[in-house]
C-alpha positions as CSV (number, residue, x, y, z in Angstrom):
1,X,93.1,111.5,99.2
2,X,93.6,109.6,96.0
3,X,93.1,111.2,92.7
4,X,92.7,108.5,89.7
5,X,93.4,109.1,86.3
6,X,90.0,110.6,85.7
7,X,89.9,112.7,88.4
8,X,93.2,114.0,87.5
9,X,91.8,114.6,84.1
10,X,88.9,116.6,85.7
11,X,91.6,119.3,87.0
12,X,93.8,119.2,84.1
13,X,93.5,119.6,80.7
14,X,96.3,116.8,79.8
15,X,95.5,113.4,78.4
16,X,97.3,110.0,77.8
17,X,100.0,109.8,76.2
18,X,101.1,112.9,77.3
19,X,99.5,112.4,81.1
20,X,102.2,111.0,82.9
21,X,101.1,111.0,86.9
22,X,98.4,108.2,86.1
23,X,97.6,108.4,90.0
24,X,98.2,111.0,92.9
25,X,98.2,111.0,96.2
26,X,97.4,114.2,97.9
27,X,99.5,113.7,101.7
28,X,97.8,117.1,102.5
29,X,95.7,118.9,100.2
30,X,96.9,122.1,98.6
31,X,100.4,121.7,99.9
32,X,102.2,118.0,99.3
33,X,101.5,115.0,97.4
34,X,103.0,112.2,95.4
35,X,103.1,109.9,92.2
36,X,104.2,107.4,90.3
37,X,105.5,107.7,87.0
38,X,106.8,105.3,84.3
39,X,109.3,107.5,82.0
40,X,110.3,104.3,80.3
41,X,108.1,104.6,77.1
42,X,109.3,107.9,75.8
43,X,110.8,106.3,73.0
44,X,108.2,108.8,70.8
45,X,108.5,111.7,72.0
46,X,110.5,114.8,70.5
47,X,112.9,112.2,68.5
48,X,111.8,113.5,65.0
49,X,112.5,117.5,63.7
50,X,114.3,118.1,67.8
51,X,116.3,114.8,67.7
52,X,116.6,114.0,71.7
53,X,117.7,110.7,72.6
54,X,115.8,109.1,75.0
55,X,117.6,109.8,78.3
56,X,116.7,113.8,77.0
57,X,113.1,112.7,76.7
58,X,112.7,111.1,79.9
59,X,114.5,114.7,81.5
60,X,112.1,117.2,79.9
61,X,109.2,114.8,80.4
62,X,110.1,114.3,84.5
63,X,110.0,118.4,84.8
64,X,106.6,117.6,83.1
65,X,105.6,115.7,85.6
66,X,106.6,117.2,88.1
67,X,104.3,120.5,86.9
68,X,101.3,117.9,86.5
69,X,101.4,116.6,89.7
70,X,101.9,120.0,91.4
71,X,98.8,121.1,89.5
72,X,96.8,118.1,91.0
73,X,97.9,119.4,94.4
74,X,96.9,123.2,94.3
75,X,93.6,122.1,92.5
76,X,93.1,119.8,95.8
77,X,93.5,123.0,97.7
78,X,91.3,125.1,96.1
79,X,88.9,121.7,96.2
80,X,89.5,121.6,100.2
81,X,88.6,125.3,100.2
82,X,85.7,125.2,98.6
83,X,83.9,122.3,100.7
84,X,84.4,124.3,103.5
85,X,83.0,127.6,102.2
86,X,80.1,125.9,99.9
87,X,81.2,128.7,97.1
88,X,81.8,127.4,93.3
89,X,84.6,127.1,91.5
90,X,86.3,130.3,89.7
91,X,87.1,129.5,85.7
92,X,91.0,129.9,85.6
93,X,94.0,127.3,85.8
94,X,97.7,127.4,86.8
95,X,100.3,128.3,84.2
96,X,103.5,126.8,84.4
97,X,106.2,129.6,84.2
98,X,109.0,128.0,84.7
99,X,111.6,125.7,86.8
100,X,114.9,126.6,89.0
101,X,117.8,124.7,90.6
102,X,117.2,121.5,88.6
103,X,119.7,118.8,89.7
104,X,119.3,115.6,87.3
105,X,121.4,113.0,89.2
106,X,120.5,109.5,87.5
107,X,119.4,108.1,84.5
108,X,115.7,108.3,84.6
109,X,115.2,106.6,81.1
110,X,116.5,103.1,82.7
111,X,113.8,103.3,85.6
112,X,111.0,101.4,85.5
113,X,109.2,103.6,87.7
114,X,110.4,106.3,90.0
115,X,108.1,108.3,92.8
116,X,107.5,111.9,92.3
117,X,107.2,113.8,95.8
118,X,105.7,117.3,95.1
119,X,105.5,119.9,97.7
120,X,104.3,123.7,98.3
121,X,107.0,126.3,99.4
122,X,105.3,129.3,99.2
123,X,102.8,131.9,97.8
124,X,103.0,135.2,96.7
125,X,100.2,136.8,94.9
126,X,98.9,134.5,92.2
127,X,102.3,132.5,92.0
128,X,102.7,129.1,93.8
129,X,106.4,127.7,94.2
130,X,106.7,123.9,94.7
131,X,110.0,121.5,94.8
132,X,110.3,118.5,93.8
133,X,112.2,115.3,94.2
134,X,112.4,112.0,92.4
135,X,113.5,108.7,93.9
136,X,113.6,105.3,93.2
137,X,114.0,103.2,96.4
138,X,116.1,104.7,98.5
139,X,118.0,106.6,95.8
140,X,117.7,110.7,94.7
141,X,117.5,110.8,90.8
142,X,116.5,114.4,90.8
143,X,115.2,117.4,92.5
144,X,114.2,120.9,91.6
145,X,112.1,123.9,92.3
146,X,108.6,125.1,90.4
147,X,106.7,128.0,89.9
148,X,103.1,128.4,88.4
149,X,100.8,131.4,88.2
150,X,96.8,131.4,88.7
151,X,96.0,132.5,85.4
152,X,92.5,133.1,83.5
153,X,91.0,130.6,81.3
């Protein structure tokens, strides 16, 4: 299933320019899925008062990918589950608390576009761990782990 920029925007509350994962492809909803991403044009982001260089940019804002597409893919699950049972959606959204094992292995800033493959690992309680890995052809640029929390809105 194909989510499009305004679908994606249905599930999550972030917009252009700071929506990255213009399109995802959900593989299997709830629990993998994939994107492309263009980190090339982060020229304007945190240069001023925090003074990152553009390779720093394009680091920070692949993690932030990575969270948005992950989002994408549990809010497919949840879609998935409620087709099947007929019940309405519950008000709440998943909180990002934080990322583990990240392994930055090329320079993301001189890609024109790398894929973004996002999966599920686990659940426990309200908290969702995902990995992720970025590739460009055949090459690993990065990989890491994820974890968000079903929170209130």
């Amino acid at each position: 299933m194909m989510y499009s920029q305004e679908k994606i925007e249905t599930v999550l509350p972030h917009r252009a320019p700071f929506l990255f994962a213009r399109e995802v492809e959900v593989i299997e909803a709830g629990k993998l899925g994939r994107a492309t991403v263009q980190l090339t044009a982060v020229d304007n982001y945190w240069q001023g008062e925090a003074g990152l260089a553009p390779q720093q940019s394009a680091d920070v804002l692949l993690l932030e990918s990575a969270a948005q597409v992950f989002g994408v893919i549990l809010a497919s699950g949840v879609e998935a589950e409620l087709a099947a049972s007929g019940k309405k959606p519950a008000d709440g959204k998943h909180l990002l608390l934080g990322f583990d094992n990240c392994d930055i292995a090329g320079d993301l800033y001189a890609q024109p576009e790398l894929q973004l493959d996002v999966a599920l690992d686990g659940v426990f309680g309200s908290m969702f761990k995902g990995s992720f890995i970025a590739t460009t052809g055949e090459r690993l640029l990065a990989r890491g782990e994820l974890i968000v929390m079903q929170g209130e809105a």
